[in-house]
C-alpha positions in Angstrom: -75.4 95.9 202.7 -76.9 93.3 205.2 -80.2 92.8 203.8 -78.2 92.2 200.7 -76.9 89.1 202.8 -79.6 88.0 205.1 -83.2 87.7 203.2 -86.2 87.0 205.4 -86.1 83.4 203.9 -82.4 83.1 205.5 -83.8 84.4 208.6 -86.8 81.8 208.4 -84.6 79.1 207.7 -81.9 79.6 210.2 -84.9 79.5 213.0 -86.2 75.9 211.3 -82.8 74.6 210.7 -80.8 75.7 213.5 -78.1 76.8 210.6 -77.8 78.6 207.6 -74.9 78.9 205.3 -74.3 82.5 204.0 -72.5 82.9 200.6 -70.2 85.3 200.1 -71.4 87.4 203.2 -67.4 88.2 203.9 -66.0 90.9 201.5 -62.3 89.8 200.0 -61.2 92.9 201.8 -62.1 91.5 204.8 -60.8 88.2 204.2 -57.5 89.6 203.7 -57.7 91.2 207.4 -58.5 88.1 208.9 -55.9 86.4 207.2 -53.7 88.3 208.2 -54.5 88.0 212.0 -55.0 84.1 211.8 -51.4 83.5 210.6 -50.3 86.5 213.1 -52.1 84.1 215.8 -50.9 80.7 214.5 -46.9 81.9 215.1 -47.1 83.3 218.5 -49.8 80.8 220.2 -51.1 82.7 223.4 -51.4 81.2 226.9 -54.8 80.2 226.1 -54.3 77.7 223.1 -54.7 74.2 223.1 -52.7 72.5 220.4 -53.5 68.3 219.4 -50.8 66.7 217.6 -52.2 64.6 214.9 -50.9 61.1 216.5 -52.6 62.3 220.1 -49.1 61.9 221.5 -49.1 65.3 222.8 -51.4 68.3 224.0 -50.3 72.0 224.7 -53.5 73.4 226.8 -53.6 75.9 229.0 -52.6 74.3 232.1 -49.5 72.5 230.2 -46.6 74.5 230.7 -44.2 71.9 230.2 -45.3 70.9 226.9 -45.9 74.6 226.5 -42.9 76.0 227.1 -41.2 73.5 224.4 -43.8 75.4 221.4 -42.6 78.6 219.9 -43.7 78.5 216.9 -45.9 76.7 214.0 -42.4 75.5 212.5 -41.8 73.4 215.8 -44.8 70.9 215.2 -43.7 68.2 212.6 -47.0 66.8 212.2 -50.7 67.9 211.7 -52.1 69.6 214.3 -55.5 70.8 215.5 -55.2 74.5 217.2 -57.4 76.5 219.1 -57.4 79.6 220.8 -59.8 81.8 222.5 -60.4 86.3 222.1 -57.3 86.6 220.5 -59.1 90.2 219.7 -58.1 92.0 222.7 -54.2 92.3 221.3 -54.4 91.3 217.1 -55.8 94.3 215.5 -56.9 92.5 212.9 -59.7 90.6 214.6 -60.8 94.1 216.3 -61.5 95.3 213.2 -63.1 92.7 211.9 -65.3 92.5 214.8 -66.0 95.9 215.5 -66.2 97.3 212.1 -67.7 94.7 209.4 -70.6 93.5 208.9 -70.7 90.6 211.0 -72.0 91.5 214.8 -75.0 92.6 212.9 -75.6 89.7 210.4 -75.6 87.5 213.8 -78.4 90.1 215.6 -80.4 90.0 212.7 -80.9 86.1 212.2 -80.9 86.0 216.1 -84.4 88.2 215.7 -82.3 90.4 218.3 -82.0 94.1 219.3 -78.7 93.7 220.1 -75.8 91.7 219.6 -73.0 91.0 222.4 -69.6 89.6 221.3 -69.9 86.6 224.1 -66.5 84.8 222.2 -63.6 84.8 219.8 -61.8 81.9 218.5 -59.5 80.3 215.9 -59.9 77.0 214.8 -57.0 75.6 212.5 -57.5 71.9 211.3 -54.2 70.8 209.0 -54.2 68.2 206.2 -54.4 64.7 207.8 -55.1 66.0 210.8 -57.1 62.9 212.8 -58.7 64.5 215.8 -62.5 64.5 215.1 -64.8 67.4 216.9 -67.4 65.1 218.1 -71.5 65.7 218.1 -72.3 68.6 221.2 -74.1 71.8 221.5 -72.2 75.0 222.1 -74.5 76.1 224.9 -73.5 74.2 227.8 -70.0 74.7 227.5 -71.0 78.5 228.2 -72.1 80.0 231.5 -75.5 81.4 230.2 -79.2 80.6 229.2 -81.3 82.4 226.8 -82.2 81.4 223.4 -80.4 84.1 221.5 -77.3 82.7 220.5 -75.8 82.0 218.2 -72.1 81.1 216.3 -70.3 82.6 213.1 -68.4 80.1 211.1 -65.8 81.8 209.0 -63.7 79.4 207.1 -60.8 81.5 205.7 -60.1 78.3 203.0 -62.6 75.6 200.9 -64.4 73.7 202.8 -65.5 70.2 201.1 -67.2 67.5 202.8 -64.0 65.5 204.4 -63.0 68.8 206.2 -67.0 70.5 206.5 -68.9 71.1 209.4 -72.1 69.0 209.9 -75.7 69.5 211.6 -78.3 68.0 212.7 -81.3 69.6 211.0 -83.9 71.2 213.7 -81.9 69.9 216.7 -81.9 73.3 218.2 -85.6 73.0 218.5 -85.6 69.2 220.5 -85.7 71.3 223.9 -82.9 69.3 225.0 -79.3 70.2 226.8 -76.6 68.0 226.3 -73.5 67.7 229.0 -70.3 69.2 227.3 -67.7 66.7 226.4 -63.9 66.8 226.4 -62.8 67.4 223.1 -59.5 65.7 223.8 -61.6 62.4 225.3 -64.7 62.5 223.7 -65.8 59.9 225.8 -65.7 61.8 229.0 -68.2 64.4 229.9 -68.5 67.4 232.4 -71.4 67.7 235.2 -72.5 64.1 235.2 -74.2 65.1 238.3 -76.0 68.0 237.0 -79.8 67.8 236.5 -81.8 68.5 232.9 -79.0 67.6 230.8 -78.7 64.5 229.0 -75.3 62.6 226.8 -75.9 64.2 223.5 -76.6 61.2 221.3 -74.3 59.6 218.4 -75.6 61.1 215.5 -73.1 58.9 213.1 -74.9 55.8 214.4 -78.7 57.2 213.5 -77.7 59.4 210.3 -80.5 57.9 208.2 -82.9 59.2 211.4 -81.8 63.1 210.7 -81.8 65.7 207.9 -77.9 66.5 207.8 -76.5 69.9 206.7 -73.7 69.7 205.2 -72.1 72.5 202.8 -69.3 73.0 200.1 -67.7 76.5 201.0 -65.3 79.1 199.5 -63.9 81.9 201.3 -66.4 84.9 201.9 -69.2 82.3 202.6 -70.3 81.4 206.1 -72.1 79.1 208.9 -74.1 80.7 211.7 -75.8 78.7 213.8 -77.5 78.2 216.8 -76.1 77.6 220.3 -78.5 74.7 220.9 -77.8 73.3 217.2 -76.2 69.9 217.7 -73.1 69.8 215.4 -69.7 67.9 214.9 -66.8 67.6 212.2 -64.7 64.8 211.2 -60.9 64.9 211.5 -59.5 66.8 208.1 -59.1 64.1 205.8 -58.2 66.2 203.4 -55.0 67.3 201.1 -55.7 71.3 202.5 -55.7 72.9 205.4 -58.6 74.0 206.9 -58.4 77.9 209.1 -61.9 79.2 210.5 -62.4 82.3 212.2 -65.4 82.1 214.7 -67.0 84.5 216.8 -70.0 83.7 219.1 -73.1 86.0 220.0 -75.9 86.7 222.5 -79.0 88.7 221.7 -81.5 90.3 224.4 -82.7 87.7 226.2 -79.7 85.8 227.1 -78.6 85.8 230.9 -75.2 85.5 232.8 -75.6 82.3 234.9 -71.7 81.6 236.4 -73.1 79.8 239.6 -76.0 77.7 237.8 -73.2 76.4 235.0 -69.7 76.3 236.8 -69.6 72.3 237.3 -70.3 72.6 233.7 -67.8 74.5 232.2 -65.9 77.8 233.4 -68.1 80.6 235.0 -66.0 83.2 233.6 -66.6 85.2 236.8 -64.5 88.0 235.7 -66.7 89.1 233.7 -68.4 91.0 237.0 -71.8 90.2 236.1 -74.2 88.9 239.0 -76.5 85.6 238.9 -79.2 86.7 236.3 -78.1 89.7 234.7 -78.1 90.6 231.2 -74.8 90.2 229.6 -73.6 93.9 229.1 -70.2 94.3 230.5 -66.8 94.7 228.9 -66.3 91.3 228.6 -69.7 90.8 226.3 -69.5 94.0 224.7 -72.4 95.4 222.4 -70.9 95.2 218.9 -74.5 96.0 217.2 -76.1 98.0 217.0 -72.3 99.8 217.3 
């Protein structure tokens, strides 16, 4: 079934390109699980979602309660919104299944040129019509308390994607040998770790398109993005008449390291996850979902 879906020509481009779209590599059956856990997850937001409302008037993160506290439900939020929420998988048995029993863990260890594959991180990503807020240029990487180069990100779009609500990248970026500071999403203007060595302001790809080779792709449900967790990538706000819901689940291969202490001005060190300074990432937190 997965050779069906990932050729050596994907697996070639994906290490030139940094990204590879995938069609129809989601069965409908599949589709139809993750639906329903995305709408389960959209009505009963857990502690960990962050929630933009489409004028920027208002922000539900995790440290919010106030805000928080005033949110029960999709119905309350009278204006496009942006939504996000992270591992959702531990209590919707929907993403379980999807993550432990299709396809997917090992589409991402293959194009990864892994032995393994270790869920690192779940997420929904929900993007309503004439929502405004933008997800500016970054990596993925730095946001995550790790190093390695096998990595990687599965971009499941549970609706069409067209270019006003797509997902772009910068063609081969994954291969500059460069690490760029994570940004706040919610200021994209502000930056983490500015006093961290060896990593640089990722630069404004809008200003230099005509400088790049941009991926952009037309998507239906079934097809989908991996890419790489140095791949330099953004999205517009949905300027679109549809919704746009993407399931995502993120992946380390063998030679990826936990490194909490090296990345924790960064981003969060996640130090629950038990692991000491340099050690691979098998744990319960990261578990091995290929091979199963």
């Amino acid at each position: 079934m997965v050779d069906a879906v990932v050729s050596q020509s994907d697996i070639e481009a994906y290490r030139r390109d940094g990204a590879i779209c995938l069609r129809g590599a989601v069965s409908p059956r599949w589709l139809a699980v993750l639906e329903a856990g995305f709408e389960m997850n959209l009505s009963a937001p857990g502690e960990k979602a962050s929630i933009f409302h489409a004028d920027g008037s208002a922000f539900v993160g995790v440290d919010d309660a106030e805000n928080r506290s005033r949110y029960t439900g999709r119905a309350d939020l009278s204006v496009p919104r942006f939504m996000g929420e992270p591992d959702r998988w531990h209590d919707i048995p929907e993403f379980r299944s999807f993550l432990v029993e299709s396809p997917v863990a090992e589409i991402a260890g293959r194009l990864m040129g892994a032995a393994k594959a270790n869920l690192f991180l779940q997420e929904i990503l929900f993007k309503d019509a004439g929502a405004q807020t933008p997800t500016p240029w970054h990596q993925d990487m730095p946001f995550f308390p790790m190093e390695g180069e096998q990595t990687c990100t599965v971009w499941i779009p549970l609706d069409p994607v067209i270019p006003e609500n797509g997902i772009e990248y910068a063609a081969g970026s994954h291969l500059w040998g460069k690490s760029y500071l994570p940004l706040d999403m919610e200021d994209p203007a502000a930056h983490y770790g500015t006093d961290v060595s060896g990593y640089d302001r990722a630069p404004d790809i809008d200003r230099m398109r005509e400088a790049h080779r941009i991926l952009l792709w037309d998507m239906a449900p079934g097809d989908i993005i991996v890419h790489h967790g140095y791949a330099l990538h953004g999205a517009p706000g949905n300027t679109s008449a549809q919704r746009r819901r993407t399931f995502v689940s993120r992946y380390t291969g063998d030679d990826v390291r936990y490194h909490g202490a090296r990345h924790q001005r960064l981003a969060p060190a996640m130090a629950h996850c038990g692991l000491a300074e340099g050690a691979p990432m098998d744990c319960e937190t990261f578990p091995v979902h290929w091979p199963a």
